[in-house]
C-alpha positions as CSV (number, residue, x, y, z in Angstrom):
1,X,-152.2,270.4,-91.9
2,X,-151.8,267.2,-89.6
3,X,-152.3,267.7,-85.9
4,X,-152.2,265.6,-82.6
5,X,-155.8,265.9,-81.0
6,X,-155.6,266.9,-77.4
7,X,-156.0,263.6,-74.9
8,X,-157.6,264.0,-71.0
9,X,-156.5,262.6,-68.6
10,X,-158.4,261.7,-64.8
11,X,-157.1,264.9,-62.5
12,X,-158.7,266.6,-59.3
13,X,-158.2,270.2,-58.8
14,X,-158.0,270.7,-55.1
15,X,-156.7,273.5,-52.5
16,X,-154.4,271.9,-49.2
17,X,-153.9,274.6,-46.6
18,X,-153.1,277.5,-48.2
19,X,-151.6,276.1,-52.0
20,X,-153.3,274.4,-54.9
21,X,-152.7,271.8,-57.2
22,X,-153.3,269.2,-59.4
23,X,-154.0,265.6,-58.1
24,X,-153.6,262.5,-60.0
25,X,-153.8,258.5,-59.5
26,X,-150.4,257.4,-60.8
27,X,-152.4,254.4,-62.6
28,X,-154.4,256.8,-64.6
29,X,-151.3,258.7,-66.1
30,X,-149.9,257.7,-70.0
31,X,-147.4,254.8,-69.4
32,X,-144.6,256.2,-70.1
33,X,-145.7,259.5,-67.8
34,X,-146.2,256.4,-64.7
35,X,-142.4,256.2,-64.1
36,X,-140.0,259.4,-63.2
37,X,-138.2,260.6,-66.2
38,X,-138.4,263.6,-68.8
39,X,-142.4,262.2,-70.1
40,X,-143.2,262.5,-66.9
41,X,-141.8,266.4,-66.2
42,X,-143.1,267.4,-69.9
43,X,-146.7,266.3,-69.2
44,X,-147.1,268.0,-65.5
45,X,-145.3,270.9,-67.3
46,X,-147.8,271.3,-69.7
47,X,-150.5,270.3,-67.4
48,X,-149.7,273.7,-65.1
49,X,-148.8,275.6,-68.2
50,X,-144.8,276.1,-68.1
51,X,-142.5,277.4,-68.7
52,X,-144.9,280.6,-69.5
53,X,-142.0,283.7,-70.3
54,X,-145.2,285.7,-69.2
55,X,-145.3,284.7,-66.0
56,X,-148.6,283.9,-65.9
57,X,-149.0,279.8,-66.7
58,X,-152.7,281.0,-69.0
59,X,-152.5,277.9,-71.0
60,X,-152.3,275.8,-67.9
61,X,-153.8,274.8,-64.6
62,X,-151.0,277.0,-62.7
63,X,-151.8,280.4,-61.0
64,X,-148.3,282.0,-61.3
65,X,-147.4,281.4,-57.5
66,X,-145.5,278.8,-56.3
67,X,-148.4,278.3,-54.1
68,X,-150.6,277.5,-57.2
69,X,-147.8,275.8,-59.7
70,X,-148.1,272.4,-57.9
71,X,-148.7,268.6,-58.8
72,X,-149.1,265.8,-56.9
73,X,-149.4,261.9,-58.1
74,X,-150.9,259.3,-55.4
75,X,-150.7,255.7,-55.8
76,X,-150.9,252.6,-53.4
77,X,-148.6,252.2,-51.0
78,X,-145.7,250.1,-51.5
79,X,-144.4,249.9,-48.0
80,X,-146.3,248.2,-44.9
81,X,-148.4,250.2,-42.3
82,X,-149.1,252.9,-45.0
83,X,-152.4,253.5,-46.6
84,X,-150.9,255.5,-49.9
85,X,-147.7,256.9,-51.8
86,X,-147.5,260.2,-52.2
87,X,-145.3,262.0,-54.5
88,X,-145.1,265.8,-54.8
89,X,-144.0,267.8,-58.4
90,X,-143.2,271.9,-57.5
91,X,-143.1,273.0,-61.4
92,X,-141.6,275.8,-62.1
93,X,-143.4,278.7,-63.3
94,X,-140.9,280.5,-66.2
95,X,-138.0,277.3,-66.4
96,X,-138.6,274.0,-68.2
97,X,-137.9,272.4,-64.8
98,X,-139.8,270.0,-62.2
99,X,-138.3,269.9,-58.7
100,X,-138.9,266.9,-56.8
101,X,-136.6,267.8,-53.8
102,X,-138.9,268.3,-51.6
103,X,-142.3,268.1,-49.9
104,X,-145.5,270.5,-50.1
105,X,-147.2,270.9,-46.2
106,X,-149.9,272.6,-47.7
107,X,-151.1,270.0,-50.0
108,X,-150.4,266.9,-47.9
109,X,-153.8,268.2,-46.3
110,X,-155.3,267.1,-49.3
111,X,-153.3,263.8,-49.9
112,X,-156.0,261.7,-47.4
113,X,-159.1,262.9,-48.3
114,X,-158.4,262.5,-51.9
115,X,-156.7,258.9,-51.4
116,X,-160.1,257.9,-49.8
117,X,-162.4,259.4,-52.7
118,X,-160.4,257.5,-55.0
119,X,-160.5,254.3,-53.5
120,X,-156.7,253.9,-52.2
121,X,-157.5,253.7,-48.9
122,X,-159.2,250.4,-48.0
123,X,-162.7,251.0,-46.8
124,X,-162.4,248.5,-44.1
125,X,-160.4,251.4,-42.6
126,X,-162.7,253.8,-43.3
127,X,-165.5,255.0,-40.4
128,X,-169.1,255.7,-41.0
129,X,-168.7,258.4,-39.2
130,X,-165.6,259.9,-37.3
131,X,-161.8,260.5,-37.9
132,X,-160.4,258.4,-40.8
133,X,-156.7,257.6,-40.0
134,X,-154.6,257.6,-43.6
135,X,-151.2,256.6,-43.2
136,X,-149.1,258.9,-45.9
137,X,-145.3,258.1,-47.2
138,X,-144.4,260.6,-48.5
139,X,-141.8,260.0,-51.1
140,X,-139.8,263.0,-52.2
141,X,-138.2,262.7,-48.4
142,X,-139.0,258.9,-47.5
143,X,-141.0,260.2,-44.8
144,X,-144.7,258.9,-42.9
145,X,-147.2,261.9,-42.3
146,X,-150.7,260.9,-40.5
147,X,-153.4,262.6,-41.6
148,X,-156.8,262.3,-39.6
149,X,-159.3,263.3,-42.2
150,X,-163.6,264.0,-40.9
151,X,-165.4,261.1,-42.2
152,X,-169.7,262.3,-42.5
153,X,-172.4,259.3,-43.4
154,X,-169.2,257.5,-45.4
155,X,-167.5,260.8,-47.5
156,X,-164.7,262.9,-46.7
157,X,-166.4,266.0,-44.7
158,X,-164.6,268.9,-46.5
159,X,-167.1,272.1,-44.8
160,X,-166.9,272.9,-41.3
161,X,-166.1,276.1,-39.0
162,X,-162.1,276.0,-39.0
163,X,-160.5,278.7,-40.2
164,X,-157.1,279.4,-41.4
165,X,-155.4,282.5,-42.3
166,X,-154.5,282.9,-45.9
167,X,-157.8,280.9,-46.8
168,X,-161.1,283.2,-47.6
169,X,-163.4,280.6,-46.6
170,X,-163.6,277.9,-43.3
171,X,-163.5,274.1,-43.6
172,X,-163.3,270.9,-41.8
173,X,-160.0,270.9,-40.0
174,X,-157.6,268.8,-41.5
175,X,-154.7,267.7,-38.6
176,X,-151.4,266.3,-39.5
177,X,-148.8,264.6,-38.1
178,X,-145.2,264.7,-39.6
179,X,-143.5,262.0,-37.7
180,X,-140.0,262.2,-37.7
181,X,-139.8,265.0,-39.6
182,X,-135.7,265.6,-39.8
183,X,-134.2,265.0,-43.2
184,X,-132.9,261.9,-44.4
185,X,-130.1,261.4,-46.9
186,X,-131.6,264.2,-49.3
187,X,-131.1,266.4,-46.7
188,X,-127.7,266.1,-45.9
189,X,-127.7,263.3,-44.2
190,X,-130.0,262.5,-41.8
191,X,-129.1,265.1,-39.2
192,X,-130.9,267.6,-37.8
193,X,-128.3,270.5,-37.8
194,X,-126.2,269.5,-41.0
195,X,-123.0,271.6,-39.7
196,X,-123.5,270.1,-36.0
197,X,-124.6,273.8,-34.7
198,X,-127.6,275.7,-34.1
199,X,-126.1,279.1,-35.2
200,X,-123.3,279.0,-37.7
201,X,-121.8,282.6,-39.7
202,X,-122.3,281.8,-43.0
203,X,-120.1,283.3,-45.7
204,X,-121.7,285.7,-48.1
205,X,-120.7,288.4,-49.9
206,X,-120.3,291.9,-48.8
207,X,-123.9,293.5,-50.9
208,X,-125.3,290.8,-48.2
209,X,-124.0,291.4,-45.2
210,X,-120.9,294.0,-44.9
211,X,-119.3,292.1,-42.7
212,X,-118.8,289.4,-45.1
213,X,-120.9,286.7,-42.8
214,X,-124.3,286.2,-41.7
215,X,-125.8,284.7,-38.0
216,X,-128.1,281.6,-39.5
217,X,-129.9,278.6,-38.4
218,X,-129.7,275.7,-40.7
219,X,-132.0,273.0,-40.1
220,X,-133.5,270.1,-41.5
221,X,-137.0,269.4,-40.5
222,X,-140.0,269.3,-42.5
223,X,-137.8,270.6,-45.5
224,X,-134.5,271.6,-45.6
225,X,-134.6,275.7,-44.2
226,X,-132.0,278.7,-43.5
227,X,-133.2,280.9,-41.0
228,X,-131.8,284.3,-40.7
229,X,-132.7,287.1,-38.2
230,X,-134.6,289.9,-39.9
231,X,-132.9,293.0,-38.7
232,X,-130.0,291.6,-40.3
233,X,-130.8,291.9,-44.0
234,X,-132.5,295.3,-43.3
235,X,-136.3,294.2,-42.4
236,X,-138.8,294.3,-39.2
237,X,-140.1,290.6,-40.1
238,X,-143.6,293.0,-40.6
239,X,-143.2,292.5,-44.3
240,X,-146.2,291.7,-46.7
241,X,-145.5,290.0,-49.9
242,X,-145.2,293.5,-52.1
243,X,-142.7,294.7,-49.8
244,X,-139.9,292.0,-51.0
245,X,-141.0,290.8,-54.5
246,X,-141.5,294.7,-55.9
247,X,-137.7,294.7,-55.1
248,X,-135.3,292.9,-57.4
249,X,-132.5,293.4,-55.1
250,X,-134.0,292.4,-52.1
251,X,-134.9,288.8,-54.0
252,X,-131.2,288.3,-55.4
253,X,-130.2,289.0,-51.6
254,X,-132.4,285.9,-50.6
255,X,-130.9,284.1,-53.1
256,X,-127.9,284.4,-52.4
257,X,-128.5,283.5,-49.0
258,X,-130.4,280.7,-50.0
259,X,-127.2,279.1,-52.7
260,X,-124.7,279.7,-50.0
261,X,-126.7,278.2,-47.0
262,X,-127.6,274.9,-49.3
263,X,-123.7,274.6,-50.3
264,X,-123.2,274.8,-46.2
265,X,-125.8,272.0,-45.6
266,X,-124.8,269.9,-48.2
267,X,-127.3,269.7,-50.5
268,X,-125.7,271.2,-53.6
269,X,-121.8,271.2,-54.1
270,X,-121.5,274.9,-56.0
271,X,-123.7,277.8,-55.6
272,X,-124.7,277.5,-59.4
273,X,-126.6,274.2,-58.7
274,X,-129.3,276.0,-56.7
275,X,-130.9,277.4,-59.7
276,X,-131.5,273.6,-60.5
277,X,-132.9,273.0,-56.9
278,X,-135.3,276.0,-56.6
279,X,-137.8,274.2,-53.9
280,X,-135.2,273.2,-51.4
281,X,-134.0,274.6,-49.3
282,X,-136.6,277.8,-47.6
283,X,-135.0,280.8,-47.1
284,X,-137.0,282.5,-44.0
285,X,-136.1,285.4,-41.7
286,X,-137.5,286.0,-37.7
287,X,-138.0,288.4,-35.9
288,X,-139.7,289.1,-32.1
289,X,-143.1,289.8,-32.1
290,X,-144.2,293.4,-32.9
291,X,-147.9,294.7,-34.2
292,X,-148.8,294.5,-38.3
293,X,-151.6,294.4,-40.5
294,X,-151.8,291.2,-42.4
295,X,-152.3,291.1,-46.0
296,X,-156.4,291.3,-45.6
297,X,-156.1,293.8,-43.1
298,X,-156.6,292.0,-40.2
299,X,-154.5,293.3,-37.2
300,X,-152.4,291.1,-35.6
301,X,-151.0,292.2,-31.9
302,X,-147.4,291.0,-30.7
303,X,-149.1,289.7,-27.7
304,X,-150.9,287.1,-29.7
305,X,-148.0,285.4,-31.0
306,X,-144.4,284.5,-30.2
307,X,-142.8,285.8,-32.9
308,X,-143.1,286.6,-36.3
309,X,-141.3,284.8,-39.6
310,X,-141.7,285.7,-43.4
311,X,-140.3,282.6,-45.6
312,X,-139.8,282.6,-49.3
313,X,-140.7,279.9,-51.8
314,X,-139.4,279.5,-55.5
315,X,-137.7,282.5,-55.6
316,X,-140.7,285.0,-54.0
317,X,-142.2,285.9,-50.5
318,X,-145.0,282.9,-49.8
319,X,-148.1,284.8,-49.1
320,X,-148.9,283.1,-45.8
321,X,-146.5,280.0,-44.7
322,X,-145.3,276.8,-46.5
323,X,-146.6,274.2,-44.5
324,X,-143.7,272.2,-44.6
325,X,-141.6,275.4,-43.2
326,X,-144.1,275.8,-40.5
327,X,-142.6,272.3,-39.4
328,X,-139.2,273.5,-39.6
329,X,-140.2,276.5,-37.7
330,X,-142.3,274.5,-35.1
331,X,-139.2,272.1,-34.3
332,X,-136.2,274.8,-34.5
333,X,-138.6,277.1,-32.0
334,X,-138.7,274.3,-29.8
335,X,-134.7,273.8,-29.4
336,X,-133.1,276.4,-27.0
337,X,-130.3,278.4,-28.8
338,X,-131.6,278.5,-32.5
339,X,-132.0,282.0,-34.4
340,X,-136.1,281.2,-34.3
341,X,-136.2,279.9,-30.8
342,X,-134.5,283.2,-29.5
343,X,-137.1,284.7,-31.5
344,X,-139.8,283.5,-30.0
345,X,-137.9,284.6,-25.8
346,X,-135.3,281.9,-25.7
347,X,-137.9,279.4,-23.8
348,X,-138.0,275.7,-24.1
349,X,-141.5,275.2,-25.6
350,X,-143.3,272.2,-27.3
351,X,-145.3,274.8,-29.6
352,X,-145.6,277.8,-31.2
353,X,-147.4,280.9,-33.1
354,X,-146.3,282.7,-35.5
355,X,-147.3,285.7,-37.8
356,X,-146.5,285.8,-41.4
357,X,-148.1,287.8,-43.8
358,X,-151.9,286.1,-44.0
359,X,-152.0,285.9,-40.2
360,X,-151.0,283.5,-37.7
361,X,-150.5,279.7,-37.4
362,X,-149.8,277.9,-34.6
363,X,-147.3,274.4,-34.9
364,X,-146.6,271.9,-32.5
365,X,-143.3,270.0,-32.2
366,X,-141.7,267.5,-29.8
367,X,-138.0,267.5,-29.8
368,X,-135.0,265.8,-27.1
369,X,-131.5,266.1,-27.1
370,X,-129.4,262.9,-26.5
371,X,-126.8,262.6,-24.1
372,X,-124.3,262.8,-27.3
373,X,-126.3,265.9,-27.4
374,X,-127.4,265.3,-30.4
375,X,-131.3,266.9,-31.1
376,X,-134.5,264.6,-32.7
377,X,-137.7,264.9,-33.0
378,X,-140.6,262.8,-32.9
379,X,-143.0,264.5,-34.8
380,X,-144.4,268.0,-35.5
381,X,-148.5,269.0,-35.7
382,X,-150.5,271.1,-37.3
383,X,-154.0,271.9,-38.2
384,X,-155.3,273.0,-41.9
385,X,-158.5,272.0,-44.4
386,X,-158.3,270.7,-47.7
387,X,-161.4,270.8,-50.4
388,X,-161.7,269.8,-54.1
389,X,-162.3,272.7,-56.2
390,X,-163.2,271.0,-59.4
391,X,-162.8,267.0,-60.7
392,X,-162.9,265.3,-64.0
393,X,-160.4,265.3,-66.7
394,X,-157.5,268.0,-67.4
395,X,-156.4,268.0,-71.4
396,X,-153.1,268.4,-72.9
397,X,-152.1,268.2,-76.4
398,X,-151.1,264.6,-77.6
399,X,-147.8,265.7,-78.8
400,X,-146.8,267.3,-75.9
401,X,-144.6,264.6,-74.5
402,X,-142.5,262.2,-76.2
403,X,-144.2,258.9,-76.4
404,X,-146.3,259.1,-73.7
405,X,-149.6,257.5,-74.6
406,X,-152.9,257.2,-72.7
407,X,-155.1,254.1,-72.2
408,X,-158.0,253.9,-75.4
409,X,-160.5,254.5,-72.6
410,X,-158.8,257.9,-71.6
411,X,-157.6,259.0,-74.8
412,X,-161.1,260.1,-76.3
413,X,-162.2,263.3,-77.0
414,X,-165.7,265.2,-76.8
């Protein structure tokens, strides 16, 4: 019986904020994998180990979240004043589908210190010891993200003190900049508030909301997001993950929300696209600050934060925050009149804390309204850490993509 052998290819497994994912140099991919296309999608499907009808992506990297069934390929930049390209892959878990709609927050904490220990970064711009700058396009959104990344004696510093809920162990904070962080053409256009309001009523049907419509904020910022106020679709905004995905009917409800809102913003024409477009846009709901018991039983007190915000990604509830949400969250927070700024007291603010399930996370953002009255932002900060877990080669079998074949050097077995 013939057989294709299995070939390896250079990968780092690494953790960014609170998801994981697999990291690789866009030079060391099979050629035909090195440009977008279907070779491409196969290989980084079979890499995380989808689509699994079990759920559980065992024959893969993936861990069966959407916060573990990520992939990121970095390569040098091709635009001036950036250090690195960075392209981010959400695969999904139980569909033969990659989405490259959007960004991950989480793992663009990773993107500089694993663009300097694989020599992308030039060292001239690299401290002996200090903050290393690394200038980030990212280029699902054509957007700049700076990452300031602890240099120690030359390497990346990855241990340290900071903590971050919905992460067991501390690290070496990690701080990001998104600069202009308002969608571009993939999200519907370039502005801010694609219908031109802070609050619209949103058409759903009546097993959503009786009354046929339903009070949202639809923003672009970070990623594309639909915010919707808790008490409305029959929650406290207390919620831990088992509370919404144990309930089927609870996650078609967010669906639905979510494939009417993205028709309303522009990003799909008919509801049926959005199965196509599962990472964009969020779906989160807010509420005002009340007491809960995170998911490792630490207590958070309403005091402590401003309000509190449970988001789902890929079709469940994210077990802490996306990070890229937390930007929407940050800049919608800080414009008076929004669903999540009334959340939060109704207070012009340049930052904010919020609980969600692991915790609480705090996000900085600095928005102005023109005279037009039209809002921007300049950017939107926030800490996290970033560590590699494990480095070397990750192995797929040779025939699982169509013509994709890897350098000699890398195609070798052991």
């Amino acid at each position: 019986m013939t057989h294709r052998p299995q070939i390896r290819i250079p990968a780092t497994y690494m953790r960014g904020g609170t998801s994981k994912g697999v990291f690789f140099r866009l030079q060391d991919l099979p050629e035909t994998a090195q440009v977008p296309g279907a070779a491409r999608d196969a290989l980084l499907l079979r890499v995380i180990g989808s689509p699994d009808p079990y759920g559980k992506q065992i024959d893969g990297m993936g861990g069966a979240t959407s916060s573990t069934s990520k992939t990121v390929i970095l390569s040098k930049a091709s635009r001036p004043d950036h250090d690195v390209d960075y392209l981010f892959g959400q695969v999904s878990i139980d569909k033969v589908f990659v989405d490259w709609s959007g960004n991950c927050g989480n793992l663009s904490a990773a993107v500089g210190s694993f663009a300097i220990s694989s020599g992308l970064v030039d060292a001239s711009r690299i401290p002996r010891n200090g903050m290393a700058t690394v200038r980030i396009w990212q280029a699902n959104i054509g957007k700049t993200i700076i990452a300031q990344v602890p240099i120690t004696d030359g390497a990346v510093q990855e241990t340290g003190d900071f903590e971050l809920d919905g992460v067991t162990f501390p690290a070496a904070e990690v701080q990001l900049e998104f600069m202009d962080p308002a969608a571009d053409e993939e999200g519907a256009g370039g502005s801010m508030f694609p219908t031109g309001n802070l609050v619209d009523d949103l058409e759903v049907p009546a097993d959503v909301a009786p009354s046929g419509t339903l009070k949202v904020t639809m923003i672009n910022a970070g990623i594309p997001t639909i915010f919707v106020n808790a008490e409305d679709v029959g929650y406290t905004g207390t919620e831990l993950q088992d509370a919404i995905n144990g309930d089927a009917k609870a996650l078609a409800k967010f669906e639905t929300i979510r494939a009417h809102g993205a028709v309303r913003m522009g990003l799909i024409k008919h509801i049926d696209e959005a199965a196509n477009r599962q990472h964009t846009p969020k779906v989160a709901f807010v509420a005002r600050p009340a007491d809960y018991v995170s998911s490792s039983g630490k207590r958070v007190a309403a005091a402590d934060i401003d309000l509190l915000v449970r988001a789902l990604s890929m079709g469940k509830l994210h077990h802490a925050m996306m990070g890229t949400a937390a930007v929407a969250i940050g800049t919608a927070a800080a414009i008076p009149g929004t669903l999540v700024n009334l959340a939060a007291g109704g207070h012009l603010r340049t930052a904010v804390r919020f609980g969600h399930p692991s915790g609480t996370l705090r996000v900085g953002a600095e928005a102005s309204q023109s005279q037009s009255g039209e809002w921007s932002v300049t950017k939107a900060i926030m800490s996290r850490s970033a560590r590699v877990l494990m480095e070397g080669w990750v192995r797929v079998p040779g025939d699982a993509f169509r013509g994709a074949i890897p350098p000699a050097s890398k195609s070798d077995s052991i």
